[in-house]
C-alpha positions as CSV (number, residue, x, y, z in Angstrom):
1,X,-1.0,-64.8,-44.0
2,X,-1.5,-66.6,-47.4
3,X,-0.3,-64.2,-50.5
4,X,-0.3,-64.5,-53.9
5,X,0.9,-62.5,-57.0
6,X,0.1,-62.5,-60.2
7,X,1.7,-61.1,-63.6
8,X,2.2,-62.7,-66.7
9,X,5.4,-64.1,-66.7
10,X,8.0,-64.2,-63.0
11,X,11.8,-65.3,-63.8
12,X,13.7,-66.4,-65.3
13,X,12.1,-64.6,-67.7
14,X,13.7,-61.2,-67.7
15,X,11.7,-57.5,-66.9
16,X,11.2,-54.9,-64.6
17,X,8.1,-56.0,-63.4
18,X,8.9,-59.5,-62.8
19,X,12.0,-58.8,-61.1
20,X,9.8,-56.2,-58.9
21,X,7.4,-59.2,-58.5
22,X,10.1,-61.6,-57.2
23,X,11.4,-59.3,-54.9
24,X,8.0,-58.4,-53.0
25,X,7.6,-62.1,-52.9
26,X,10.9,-63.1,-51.3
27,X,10.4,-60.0,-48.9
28,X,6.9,-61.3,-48.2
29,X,8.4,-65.2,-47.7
30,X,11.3,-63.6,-45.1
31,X,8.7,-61.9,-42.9
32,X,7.0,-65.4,-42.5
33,X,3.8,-65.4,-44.9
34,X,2.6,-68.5,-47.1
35,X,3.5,-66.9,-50.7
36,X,2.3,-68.4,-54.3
37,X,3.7,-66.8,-57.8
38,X,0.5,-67.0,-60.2
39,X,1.8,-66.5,-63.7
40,X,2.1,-68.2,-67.7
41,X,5.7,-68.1,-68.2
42,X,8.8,-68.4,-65.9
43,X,9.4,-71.1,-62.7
44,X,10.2,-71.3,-59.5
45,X,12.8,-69.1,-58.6
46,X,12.8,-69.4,-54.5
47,X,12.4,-72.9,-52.7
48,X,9.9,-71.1,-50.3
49,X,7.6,-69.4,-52.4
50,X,4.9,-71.6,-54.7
51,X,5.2,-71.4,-58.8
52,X,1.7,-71.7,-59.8
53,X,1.5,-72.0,-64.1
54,X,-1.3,-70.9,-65.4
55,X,-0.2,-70.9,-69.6
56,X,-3.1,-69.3,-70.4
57,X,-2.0,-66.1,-68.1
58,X,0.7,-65.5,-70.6
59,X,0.5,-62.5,-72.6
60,X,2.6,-64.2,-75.5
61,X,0.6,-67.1,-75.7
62,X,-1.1,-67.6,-79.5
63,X,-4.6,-67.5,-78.4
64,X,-3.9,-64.9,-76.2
65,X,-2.1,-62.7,-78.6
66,X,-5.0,-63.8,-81.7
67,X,-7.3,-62.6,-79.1
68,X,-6.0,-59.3,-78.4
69,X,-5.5,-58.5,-82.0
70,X,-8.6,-58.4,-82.5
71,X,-9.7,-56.3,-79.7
72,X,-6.8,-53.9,-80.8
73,X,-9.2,-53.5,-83.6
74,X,-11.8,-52.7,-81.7
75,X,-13.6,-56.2,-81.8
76,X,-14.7,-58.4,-79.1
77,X,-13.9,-62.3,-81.0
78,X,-16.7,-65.2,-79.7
79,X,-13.7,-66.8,-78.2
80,X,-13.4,-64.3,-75.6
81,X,-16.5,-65.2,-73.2
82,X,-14.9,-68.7,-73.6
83,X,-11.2,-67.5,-72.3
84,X,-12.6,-65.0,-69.8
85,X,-14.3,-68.5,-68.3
86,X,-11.4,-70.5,-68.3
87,X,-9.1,-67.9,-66.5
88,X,-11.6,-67.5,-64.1
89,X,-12.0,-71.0,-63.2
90,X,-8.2,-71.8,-62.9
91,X,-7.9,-68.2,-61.0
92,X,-10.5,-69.8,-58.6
93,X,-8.4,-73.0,-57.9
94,X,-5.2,-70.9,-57.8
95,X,-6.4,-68.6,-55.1
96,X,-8.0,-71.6,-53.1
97,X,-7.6,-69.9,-49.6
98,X,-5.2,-66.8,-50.2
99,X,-5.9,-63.9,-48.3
100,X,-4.2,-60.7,-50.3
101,X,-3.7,-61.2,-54.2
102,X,-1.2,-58.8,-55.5
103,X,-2.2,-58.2,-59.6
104,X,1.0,-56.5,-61.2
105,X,0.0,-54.8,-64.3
106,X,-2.8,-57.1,-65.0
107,X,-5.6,-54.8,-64.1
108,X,-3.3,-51.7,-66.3
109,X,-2.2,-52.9,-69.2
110,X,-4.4,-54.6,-72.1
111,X,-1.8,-57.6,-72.6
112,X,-4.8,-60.1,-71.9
113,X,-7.5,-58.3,-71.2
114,X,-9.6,-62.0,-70.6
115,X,-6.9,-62.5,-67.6
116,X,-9.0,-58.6,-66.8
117,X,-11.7,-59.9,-67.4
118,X,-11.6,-62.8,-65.8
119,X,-10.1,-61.2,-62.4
120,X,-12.8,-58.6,-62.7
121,X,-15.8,-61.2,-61.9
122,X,-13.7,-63.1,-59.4
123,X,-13.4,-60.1,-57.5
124,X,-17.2,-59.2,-57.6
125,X,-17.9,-62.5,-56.0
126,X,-18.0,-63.4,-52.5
127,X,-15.5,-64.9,-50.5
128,X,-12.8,-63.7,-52.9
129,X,-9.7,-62.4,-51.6
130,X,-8.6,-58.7,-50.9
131,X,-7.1,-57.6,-54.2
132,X,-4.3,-55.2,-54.9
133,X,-4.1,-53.6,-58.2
134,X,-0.4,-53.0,-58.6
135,X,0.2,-50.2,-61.5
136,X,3.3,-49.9,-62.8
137,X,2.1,-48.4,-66.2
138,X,-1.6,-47.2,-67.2
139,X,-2.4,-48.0,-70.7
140,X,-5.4,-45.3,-70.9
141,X,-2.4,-42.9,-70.4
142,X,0.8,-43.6,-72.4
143,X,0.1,-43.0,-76.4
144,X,2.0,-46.1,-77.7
145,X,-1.4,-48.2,-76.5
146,X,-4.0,-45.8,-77.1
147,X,-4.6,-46.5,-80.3
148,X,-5.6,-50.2,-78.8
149,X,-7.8,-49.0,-77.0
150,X,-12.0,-48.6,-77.5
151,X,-14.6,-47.1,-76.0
152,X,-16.9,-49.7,-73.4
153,X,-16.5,-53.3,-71.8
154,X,-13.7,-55.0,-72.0
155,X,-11.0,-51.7,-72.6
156,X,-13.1,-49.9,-69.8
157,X,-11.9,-52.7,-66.7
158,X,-8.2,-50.8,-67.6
159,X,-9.8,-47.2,-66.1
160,X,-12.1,-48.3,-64.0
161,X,-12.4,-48.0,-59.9
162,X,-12.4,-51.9,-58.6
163,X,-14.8,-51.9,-55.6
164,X,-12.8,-53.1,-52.3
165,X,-9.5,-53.2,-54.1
166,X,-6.6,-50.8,-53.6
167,X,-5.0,-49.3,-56.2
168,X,-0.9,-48.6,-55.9
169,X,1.2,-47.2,-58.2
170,X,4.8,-47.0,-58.5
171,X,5.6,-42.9,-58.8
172,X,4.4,-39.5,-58.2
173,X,3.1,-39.2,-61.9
174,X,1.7,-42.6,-62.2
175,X,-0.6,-41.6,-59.0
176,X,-1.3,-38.0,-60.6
177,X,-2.4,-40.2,-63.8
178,X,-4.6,-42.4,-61.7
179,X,-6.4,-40.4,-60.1
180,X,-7.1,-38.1,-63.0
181,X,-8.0,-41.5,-64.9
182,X,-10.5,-42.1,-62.6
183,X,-12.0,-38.9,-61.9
184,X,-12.6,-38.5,-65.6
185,X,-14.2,-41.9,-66.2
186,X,-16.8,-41.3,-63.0
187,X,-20.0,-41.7,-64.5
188,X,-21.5,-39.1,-61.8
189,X,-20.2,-35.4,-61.0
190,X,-19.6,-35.9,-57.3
191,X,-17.3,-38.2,-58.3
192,X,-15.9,-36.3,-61.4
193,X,-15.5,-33.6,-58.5
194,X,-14.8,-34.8,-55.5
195,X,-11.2,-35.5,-56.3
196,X,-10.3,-32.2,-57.2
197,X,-9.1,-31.0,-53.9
198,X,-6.7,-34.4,-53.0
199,X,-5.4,-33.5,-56.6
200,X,-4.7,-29.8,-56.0
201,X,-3.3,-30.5,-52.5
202,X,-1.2,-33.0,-53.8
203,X,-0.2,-30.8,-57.0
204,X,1.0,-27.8,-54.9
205,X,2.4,-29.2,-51.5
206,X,4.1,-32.4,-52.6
207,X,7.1,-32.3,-50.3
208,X,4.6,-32.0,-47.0
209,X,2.6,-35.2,-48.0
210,X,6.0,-36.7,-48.9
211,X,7.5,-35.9,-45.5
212,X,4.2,-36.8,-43.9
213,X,4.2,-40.3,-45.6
214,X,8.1,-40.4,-44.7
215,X,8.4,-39.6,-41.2
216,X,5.5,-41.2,-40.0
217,X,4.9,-39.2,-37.2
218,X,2.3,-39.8,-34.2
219,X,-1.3,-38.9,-34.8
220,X,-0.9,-39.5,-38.6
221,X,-3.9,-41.9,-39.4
222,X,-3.4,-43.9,-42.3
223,X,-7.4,-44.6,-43.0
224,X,-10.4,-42.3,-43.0
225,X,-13.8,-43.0,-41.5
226,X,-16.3,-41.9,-43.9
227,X,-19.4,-42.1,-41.6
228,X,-18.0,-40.7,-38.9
229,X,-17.2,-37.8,-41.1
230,X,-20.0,-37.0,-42.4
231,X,-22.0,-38.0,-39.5
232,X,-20.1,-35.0,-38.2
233,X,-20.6,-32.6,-41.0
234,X,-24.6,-33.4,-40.6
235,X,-24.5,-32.3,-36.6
236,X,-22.6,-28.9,-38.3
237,X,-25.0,-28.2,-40.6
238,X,-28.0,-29.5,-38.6
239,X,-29.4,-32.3,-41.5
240,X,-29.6,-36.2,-41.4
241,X,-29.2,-38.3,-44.0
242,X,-31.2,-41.7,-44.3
243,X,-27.7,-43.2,-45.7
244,X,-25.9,-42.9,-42.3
């Protein structure tokens, strides 16, 4: 399988993330699969796995950072649209073929929101490849970037539910965050509530989903057919729906 991650800097630049980052990919290259690194800063670090630069992925980068200044204060500058295009046309070349893209932080944090941005429409087209939104911190929660943050498009992409794209985070409370995060931002009530039971389950009777997840055990079915489900519920109830 052909993988790729993406943050804004890999080693030898120094962090948790990118040392998290180089380990999934050297993990990835042992158990066979064709990997590419996809970031502004840092180098190869591993003969086997691809460095793919992409400077204007870089979160310290001047444009970059003039950018997000100004959408710290709330403004969206007429150089945006133009960045936004350019990422998404050298995204497009770097994920020529790639089956999974692993985003770490990218789709979390506001650090470059036009690197967002940009991912955001790339997704929406076809042909694109599965995404995984990898959350290690959620900027609509944690109070030191709050104040960076506005109300609307591009701030909204940090809080919103990708279509198609899984969402992992790296704790308990980081899930408990997300999930809350995007049962708040729903813009209809079934989805403001239909969360509320996974988050109470998971609230009280941590240690049994833990040991479920741990164990593995037989019968334990790691995906959820939602029209056999309610296809189900409809012969229980004696209705049909036309969206079945």
């Amino acid at each position: 399988m052909k993988l790729a991650l993406l943050h804004y800097s890999i080693p030898p630049v120094v962090g948790g993330v990118e040392s998290v980052l180089a380990q999934h990919a050297r993990l990835m290259a042992d158990a066979g699969h064709d990997v590419r690194v996809i970031a502004g800063r840092g180098g190869q670090f591993d003969p086997r796995i691809a460095f793919i630069s992409m400077p204007l992925a870089d979160s310290h980068r001047a444009e970059v950072l003039d950018v997000k200044s100004e959408l710290d204060a709330g403004r969206v500058p007429p150089v945006f649209a133009a960045l936004v295009d350019m990422l998404r046309a050298e995204l497009a070349r770097a994920l020529a073929g790639v089956d999974v893209l692993i985003a770490h932080n990218v789709c979390s944090l506001n650090k470059n929101l036009a690197l967002t941005a940009a991912l955001h429409d790339l997704h929406a087209q076809a042909g694109a490849p599965r995404m995984i939104l990898w959350h290690h911190d959620l900027a609509w929660t944690t109070p030191r970037y709050r104040p960076e943050l506005h109300e609307g498009w591009p701030w909204d992409l940090l809080r919103a539910d990708w279509p198609a794209a899984t969402q992992v985070v790296v704790s308990t409370l980081r899930q408990q965050e997300l999930a809350e995060l995007l049962r708040n931002t729903s813009l209809c009530g079934l989805g403001q509530a239909a969360p509320n039971p996974v988050l109470g389950a998971l609230e009280n009777f941590t240690n049994i989903y833990d040991k479920l997840v741990e164990e593995r055990k037989p019968g334990l079915l790691p995906t959820f057919d939602l029209t056999e489900a309610v296809v189900d519920a409809e012969l229980r109830v004696g209705r049909h729906s036309e969206y079945v």
